[in-house]
VOPAGU-2260 file (C-alpha; in pm, 1 decimal, decimal comma):
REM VOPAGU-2260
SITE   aa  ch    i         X         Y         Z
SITE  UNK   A    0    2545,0   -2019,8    3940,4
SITE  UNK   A    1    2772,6   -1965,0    3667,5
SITE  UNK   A    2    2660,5   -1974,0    3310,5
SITE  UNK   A    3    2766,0   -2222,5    3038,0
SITE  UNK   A    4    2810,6   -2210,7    2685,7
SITE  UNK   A    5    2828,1   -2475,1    2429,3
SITE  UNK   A    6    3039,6   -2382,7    2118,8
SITE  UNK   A    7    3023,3   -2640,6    1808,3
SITE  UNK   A    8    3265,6   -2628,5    1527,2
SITE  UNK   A    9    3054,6   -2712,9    1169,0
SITE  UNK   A   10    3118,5   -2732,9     850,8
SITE  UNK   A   11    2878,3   -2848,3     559,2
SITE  UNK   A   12    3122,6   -3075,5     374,5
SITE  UNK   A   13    2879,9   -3174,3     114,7
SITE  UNK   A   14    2790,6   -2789,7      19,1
SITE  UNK   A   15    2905,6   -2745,8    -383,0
SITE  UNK   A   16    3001,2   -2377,9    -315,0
SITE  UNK   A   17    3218,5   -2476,2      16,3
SITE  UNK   A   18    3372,6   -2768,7    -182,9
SITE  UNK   A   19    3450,5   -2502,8    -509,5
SITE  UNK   A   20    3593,6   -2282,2    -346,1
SITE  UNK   A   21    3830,9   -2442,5    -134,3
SITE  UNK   A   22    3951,0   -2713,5    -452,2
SITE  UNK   A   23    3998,2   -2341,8    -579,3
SITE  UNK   A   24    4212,4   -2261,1    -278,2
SITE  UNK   A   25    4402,2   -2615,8    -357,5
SITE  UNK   A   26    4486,2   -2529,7    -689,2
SITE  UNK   A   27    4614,6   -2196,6    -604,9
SITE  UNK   A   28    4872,8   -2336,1    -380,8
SITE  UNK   A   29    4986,9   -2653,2    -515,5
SITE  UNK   A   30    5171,4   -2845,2    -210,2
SITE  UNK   A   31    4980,8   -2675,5      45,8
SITE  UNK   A   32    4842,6   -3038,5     133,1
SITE  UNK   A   33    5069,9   -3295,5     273,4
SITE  UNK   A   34    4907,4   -3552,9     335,6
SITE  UNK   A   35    4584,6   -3675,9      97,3
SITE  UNK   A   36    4369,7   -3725,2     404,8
SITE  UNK   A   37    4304,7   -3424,9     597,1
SITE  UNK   A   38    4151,5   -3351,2     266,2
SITE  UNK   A   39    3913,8   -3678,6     284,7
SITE  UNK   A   40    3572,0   -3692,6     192,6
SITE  UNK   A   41    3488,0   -3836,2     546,4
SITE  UNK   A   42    3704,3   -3558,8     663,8
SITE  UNK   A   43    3443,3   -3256,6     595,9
SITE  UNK   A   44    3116,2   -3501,5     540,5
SITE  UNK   A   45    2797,4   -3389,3     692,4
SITE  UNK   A   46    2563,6   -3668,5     785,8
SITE  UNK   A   47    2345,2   -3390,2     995,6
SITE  UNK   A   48    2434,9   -3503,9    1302,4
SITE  UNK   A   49    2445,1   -3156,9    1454,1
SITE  UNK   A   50    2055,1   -3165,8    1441,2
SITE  UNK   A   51    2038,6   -3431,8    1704,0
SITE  UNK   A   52    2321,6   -3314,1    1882,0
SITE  UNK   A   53    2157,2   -2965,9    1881,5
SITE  UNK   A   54    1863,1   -3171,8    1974,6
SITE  UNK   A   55    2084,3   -3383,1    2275,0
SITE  UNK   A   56    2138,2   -3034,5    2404,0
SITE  UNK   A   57    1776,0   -2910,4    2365,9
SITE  UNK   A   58    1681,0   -3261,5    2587,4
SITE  UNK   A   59    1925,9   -3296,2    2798,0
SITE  UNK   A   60    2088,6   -2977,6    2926,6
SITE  UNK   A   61    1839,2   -2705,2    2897,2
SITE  UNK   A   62    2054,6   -2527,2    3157,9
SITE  UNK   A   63    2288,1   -2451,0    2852,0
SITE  UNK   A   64    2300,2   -2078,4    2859,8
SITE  UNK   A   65    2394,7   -1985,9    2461,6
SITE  UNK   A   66    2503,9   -2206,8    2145,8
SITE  UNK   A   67    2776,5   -2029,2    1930,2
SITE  UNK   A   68    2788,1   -2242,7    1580,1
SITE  UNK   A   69    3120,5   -2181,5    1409,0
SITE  UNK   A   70    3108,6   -2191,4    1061,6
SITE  UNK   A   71    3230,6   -2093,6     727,8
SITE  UNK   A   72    2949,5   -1876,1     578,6
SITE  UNK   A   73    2726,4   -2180,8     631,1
SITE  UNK   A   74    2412,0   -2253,6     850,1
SITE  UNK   A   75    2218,2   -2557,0     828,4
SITE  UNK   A   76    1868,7   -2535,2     618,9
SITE  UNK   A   77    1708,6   -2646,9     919,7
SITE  UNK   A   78    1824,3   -2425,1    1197,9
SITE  UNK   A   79    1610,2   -2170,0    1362,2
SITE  UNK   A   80    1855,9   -1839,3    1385,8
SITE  UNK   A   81    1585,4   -1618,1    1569,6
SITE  UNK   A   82    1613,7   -1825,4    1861,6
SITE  UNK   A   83    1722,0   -1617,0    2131,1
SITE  UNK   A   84    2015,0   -1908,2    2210,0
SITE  UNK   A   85    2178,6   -1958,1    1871,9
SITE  UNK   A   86    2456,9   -1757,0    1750,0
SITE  UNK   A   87    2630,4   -1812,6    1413,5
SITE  UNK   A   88    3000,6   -1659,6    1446,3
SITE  UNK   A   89    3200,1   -1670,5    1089,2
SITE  UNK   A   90    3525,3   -1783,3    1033,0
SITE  UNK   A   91    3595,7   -1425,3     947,8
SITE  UNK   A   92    3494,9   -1286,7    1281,3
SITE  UNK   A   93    3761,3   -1467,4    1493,0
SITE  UNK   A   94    4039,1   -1541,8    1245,6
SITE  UNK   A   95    4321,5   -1314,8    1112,7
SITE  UNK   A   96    4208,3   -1218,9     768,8
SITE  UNK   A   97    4559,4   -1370,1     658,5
SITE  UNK   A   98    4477,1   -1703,8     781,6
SITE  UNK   A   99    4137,8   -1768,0     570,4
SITE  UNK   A  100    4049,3   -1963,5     415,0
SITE  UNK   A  101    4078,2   -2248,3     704,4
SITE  UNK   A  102    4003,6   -2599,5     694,1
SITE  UNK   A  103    4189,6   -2691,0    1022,8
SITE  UNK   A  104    4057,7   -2766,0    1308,9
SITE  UNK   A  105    4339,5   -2732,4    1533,8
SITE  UNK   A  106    4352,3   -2385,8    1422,8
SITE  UNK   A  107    3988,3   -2324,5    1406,2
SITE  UNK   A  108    3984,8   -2411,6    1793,5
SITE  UNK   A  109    4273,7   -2183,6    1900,5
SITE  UNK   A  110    4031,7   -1919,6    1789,0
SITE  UNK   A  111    3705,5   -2002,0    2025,9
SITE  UNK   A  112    3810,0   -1792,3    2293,4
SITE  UNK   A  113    3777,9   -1461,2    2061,8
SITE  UNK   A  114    3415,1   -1512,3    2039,6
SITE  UNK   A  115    3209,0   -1192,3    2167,4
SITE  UNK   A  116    2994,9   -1258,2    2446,3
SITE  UNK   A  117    3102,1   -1620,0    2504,5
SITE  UNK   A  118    3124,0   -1687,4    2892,5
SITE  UNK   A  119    3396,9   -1776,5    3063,3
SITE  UNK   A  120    3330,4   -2143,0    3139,6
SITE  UNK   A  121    3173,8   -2348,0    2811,2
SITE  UNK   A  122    3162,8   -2672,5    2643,2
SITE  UNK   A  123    3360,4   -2726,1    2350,2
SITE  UNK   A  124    3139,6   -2967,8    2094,0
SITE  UNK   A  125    3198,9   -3127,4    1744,4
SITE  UNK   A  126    2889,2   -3198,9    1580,2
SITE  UNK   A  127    2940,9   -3583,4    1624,1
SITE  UNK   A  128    2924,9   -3529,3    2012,2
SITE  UNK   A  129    2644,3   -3603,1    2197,3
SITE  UNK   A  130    2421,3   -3565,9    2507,5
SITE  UNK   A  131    2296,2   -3974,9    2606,0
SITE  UNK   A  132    2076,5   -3855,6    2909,7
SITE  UNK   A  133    1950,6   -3563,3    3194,4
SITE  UNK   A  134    2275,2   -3378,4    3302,0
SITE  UNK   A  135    2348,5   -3074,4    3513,9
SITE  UNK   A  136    2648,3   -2803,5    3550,3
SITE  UNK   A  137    2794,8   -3045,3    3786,7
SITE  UNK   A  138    2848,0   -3369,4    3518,0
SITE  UNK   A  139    3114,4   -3101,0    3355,6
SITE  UNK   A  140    3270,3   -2872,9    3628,5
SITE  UNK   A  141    3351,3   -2991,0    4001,4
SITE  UNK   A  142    3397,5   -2693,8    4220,6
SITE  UNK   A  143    3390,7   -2469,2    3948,7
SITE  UNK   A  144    3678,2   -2634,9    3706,1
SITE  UNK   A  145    3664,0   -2836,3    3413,2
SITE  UNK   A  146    3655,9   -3178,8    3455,9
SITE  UNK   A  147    3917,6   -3301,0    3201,0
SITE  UNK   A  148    3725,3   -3641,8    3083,0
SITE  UNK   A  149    4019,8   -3910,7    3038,6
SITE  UNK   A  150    4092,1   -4305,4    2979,9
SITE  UNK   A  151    4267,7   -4539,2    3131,8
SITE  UNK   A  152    4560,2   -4537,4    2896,8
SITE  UNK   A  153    4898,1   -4381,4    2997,3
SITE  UNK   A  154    5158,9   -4271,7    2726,6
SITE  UNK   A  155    5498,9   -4203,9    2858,6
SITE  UNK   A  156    5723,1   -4020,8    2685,4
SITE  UNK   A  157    5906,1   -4241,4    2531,9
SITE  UNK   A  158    5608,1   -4454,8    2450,0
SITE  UNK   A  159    5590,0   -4247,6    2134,9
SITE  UNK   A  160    5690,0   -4401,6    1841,8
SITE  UNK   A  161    5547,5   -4444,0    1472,1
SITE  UNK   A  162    5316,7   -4665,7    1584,6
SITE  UNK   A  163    5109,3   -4436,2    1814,5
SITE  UNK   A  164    5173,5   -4127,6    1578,9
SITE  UNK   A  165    4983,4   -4261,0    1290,3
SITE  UNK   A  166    4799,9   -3900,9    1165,7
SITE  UNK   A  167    4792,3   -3512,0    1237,7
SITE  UNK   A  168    4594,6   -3529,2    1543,4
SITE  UNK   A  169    4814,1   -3780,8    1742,1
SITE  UNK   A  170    5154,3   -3532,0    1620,3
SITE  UNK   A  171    4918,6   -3200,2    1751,1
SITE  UNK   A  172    4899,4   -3389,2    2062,1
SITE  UNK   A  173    5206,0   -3485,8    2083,1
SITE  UNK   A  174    5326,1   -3155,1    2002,2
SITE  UNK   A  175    5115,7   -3003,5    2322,4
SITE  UNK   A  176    5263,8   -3262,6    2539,6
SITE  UNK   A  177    5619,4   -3165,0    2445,9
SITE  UNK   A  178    5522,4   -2829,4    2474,2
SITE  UNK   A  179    5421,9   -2864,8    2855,8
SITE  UNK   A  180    5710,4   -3066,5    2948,9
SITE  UNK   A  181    5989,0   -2824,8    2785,6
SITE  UNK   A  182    5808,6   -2520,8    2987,5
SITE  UNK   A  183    5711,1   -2729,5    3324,6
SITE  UNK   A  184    5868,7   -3065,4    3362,7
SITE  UNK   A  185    5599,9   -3230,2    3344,3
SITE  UNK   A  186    5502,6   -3468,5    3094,6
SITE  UNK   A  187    5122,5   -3588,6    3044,8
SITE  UNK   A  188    5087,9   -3920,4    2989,5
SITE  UNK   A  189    4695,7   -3931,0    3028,2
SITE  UNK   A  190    4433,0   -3895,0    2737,0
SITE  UNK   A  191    4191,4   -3736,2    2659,3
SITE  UNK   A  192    3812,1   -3888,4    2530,5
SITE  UNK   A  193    3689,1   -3751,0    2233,7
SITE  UNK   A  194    3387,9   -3636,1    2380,9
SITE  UNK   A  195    3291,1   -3280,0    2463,1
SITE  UNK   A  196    3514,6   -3065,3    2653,1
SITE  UNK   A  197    3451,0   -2843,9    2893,7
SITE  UNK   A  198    3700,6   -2517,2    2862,4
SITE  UNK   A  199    3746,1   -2172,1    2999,6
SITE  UNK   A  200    3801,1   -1879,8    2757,6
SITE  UNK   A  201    4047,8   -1705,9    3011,8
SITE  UNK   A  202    4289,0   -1996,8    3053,6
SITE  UNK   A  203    4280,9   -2025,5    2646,7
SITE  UNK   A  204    4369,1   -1663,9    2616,8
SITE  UNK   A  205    4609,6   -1695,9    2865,7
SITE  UNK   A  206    4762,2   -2025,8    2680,8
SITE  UNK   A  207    4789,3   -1827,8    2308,4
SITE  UNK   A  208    4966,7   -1558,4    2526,7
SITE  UNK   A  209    5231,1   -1775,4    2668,3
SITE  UNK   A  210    5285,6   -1958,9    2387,7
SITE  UNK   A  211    5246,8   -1692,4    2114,8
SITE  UNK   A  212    5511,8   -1823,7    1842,0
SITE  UNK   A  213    5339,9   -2158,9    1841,5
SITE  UNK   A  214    4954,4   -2032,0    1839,7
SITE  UNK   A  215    5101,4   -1825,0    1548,0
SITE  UNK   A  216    5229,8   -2106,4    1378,4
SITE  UNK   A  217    4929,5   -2340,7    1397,1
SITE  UNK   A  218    4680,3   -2041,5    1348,7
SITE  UNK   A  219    4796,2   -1973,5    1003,0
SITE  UNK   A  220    4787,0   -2355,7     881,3
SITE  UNK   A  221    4490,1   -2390,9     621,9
SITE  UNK   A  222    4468,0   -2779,2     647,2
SITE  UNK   A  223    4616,3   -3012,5     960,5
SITE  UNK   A  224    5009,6   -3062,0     946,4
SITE  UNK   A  225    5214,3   -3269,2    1118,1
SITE  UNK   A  226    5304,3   -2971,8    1331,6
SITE  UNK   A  227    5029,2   -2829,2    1472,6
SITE  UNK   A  228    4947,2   -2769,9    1803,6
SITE  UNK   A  229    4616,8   -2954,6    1963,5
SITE  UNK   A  230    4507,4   -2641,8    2208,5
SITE  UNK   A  231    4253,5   -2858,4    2344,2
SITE  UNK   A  232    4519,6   -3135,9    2464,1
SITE  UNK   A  233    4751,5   -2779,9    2551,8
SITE  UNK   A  234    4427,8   -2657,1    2795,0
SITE  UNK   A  235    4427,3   -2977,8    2978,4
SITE  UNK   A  236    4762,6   -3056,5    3002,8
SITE  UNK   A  237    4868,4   -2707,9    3120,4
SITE  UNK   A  238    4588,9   -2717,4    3379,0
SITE  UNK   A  239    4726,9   -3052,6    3554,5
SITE  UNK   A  240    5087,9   -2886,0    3498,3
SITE  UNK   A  241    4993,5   -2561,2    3768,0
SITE  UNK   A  242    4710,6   -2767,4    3942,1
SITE  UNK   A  243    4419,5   -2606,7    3837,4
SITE  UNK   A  244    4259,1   -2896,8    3784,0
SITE  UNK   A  245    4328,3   -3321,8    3761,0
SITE  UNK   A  246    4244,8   -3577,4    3506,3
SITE  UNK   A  247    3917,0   -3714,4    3553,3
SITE  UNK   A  248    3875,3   -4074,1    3443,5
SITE  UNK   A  249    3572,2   -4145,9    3307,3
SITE  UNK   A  250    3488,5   -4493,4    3190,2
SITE  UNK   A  251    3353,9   -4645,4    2875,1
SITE  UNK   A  252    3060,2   -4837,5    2825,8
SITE  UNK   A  253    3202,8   -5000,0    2537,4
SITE  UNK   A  254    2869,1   -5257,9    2386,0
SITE  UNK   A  255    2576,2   -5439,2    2475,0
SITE  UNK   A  256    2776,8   -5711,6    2717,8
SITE  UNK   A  257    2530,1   -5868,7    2941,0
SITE  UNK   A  258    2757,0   -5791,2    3220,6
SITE  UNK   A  259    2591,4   -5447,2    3228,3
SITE  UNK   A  260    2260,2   -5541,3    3319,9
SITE  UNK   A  261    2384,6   -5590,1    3716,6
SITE  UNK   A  262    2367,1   -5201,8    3803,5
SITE  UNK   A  263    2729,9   -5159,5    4002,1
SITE  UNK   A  264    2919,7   -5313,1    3700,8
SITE  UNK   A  265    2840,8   -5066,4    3478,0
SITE  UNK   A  266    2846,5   -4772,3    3733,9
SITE  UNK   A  267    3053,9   -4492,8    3618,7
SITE  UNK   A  268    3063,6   -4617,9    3225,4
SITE  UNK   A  269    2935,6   -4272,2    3089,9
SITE  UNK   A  270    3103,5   -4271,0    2775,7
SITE  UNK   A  271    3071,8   -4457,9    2420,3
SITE  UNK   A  272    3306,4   -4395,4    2158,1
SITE  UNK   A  273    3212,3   -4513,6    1802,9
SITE  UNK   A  274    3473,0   -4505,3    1503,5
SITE  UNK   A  275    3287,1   -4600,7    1229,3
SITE  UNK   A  276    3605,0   -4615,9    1011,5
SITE  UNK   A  277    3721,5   -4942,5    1256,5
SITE  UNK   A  278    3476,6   -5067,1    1376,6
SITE  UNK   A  279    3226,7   -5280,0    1127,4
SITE  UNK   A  280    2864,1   -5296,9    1142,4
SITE  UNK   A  281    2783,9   -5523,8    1404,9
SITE  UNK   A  282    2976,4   -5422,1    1646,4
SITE  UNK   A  283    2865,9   -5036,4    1570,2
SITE  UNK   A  284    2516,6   -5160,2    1600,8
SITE  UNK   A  285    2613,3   -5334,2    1954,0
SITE  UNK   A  286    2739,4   -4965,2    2094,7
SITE  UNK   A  287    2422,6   -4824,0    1931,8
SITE  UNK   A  288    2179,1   -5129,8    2136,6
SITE  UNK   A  289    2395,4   -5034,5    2481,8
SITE  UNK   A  290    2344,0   -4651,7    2444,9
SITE  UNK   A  291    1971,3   -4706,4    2406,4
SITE  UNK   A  292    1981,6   -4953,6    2724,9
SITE  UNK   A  293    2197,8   -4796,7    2951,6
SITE  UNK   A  294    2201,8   -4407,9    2820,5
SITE  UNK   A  295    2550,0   -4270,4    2881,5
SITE  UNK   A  296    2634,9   -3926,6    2949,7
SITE  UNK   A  297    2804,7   -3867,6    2679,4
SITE  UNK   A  298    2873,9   -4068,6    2334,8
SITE  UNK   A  299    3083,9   -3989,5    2004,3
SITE  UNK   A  300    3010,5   -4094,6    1649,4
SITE  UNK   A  301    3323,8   -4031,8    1479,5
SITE  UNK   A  302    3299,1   -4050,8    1057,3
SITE  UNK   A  303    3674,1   -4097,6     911,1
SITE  UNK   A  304    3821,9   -4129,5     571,7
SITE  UNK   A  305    3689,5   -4431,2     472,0
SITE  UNK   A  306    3334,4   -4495,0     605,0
SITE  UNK   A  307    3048,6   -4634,0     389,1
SITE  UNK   A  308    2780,3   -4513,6     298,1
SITE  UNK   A  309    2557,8   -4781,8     458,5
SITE  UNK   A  310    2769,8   -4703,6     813,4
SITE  UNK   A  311    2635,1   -4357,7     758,2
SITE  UNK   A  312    2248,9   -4505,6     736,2
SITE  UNK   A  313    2278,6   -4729,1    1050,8
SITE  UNK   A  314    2448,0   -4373,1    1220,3
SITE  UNK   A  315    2110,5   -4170,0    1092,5
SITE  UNK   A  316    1884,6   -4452,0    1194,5
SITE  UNK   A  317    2006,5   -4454,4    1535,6
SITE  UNK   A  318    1997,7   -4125,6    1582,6
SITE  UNK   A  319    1653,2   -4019,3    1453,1
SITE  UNK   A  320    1530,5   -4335,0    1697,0
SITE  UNK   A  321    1709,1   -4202,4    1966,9
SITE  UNK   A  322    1612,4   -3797,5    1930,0
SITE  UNK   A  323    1316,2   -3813,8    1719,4
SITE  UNK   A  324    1122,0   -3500,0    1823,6
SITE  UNK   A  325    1257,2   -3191,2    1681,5
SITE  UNK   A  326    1433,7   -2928,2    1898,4
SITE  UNK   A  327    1334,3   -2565,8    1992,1
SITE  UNK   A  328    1664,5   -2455,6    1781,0
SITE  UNK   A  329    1467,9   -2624,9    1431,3
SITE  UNK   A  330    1231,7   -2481,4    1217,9
């Protein structure tokens, strides 16, 4: 059986020495940022919800081989280095020393794969991501690839206009569309949930190999542009382009409807996306009331820009009701 990794992404947005030094980073390059909001507050918060996913992974997939937390000279208060499964890797060990200080994700993740003793085959988490129930190798790979968790919705390629590319992420995944159709012919119209990913280290080596110039490019961007490169939409997209693996639709359970107490219609629905910057508080507490019912495989909580500070309560609520014991990887 081959081992799997989980690798989260953190930062402690909140931290007054993370937030000093890189307004100190700001003011030594003055139009560095284009955009105000991939410098947002909701951007970098930390509402510790990397305890209970740490603690969704503890639960729920104790098959997990080792946990590499990505970080930029932080670790949470909380966390319990000495276990044997937790690995802090600093932005320093996988970056080019040029390239610091970073507060990109895009570029952050076209780093992963230089990660010492990472196994091939892992699953990519942000700290918002979460485990809903029991799950096994299999809910991730099929035959030993990466299932590539989609939706329903198809964007062709002229279906992209400036009312689908509204911020940095939908232009970086753009970008890695455009990317795979100029090399292959193939455009990919299908999307990706924003949900944990599984990955494999050799296929993102093989990608920031084959597409050097652009990795380069992306890698050295402190903050999200416009022209980045999404390596995670890249992965998937170049493994439907040479059939290493197919999209793999998996549906939403999208609120407490009373359809989904009859068992077949809400077969399949193992995913629950939450935006808390759209979405207002009844509705978020509706997703919350059909997680606890029906227990998904999988669920987001995605913070944004512009989220209050009573969204962020109802988030912590939920989750210390729905993990409340503490994990082996806490003090």
């Amino acid at each position: 059986m081959n081992k799997i990794d989980v690798v989260y992404t953190w930062v402690d947005g909140n931290d007054p020495n993370w937030l000093n030094k890189k307004q100190l980073f700001i003011n030594d390059n003055p139009g560095l940022i284009k955009n105000k909001k991939v410098n947002s507050r909701g951007r970098f918060f930390d509402n510790n919800e990397i305890k209970f996913s740490l603690r969704s992974v503890g639960k729920y997939a104790p098959w997990i081989n080792n946990i590499f937390l990505v970080t930029d000279n932080q670790i949470p208060e909380w966390l319990n280095t000495n276990h044997p499964k937790i690995n802090i890797i600093d932005h320093q060990e996988i970056f080019n020393k040029e390239n610091l200080p970073c507060y990109n994700s895009n570029a952050i993740e076209m780093n992963l794969h230089k990660i010492k003793k990472l196994e091939n085959q892992f699953l990519s988490f942000n700290d918002d991501f979460f485990i809903g129930k029991e799950s096994c190798i299999d809910d991730f790979f099929v035959n030993g690839k990466p299932k590539l968790f989609c939706g329903k919705k198809i964007n062709e390629i002229d279906s992209f206009n400036s009312s689908v590319l509204v911020n940095e992420y939908q232009y970086a995944n753009y970008n890695a569309r455009l990317m795979i159709y100029n090399k292959y012919g193939y455009f990919p119209s299908f999307n990706l949930r924003h949900g944990i990913k599984p990955l494999e280290k050799n296929i993102l080596k093989e990608l920031g190999e084959i597409f050097l110039e652009e990795f380069k490019a992306t890698q050295k961007n402190h903050f999200r542009t416009k022209k980045d490169i999404w390596i995670i939409g890249l992965y998937a997209f170049y493994m439907v382009a040479n059939n290493l693996s197919k999209p793999y639709y998996i549906k939403p359970l999208r609120k407490d409807l009373m359809r989904y107490k009859i068992k077949y219609l809400r077969k399949g629905r193992e995913y629950t996306y939450i935006s808390l910057n759209q979405l207002d508080s009844k509705k978020i507490k509706s997703k919350f009331s059909a997680i606890k019912k029906y227990k998904p495989l999988m669920f987001c909580i995605n913070d944004g820009p512009n989220v209050s500070d009573n969204k962020r309560t109802l988030v912590k609520d939920f989750l210390e009701q729905y993990f409340p014991d503490k994990s082996v990887f806490e003090k």
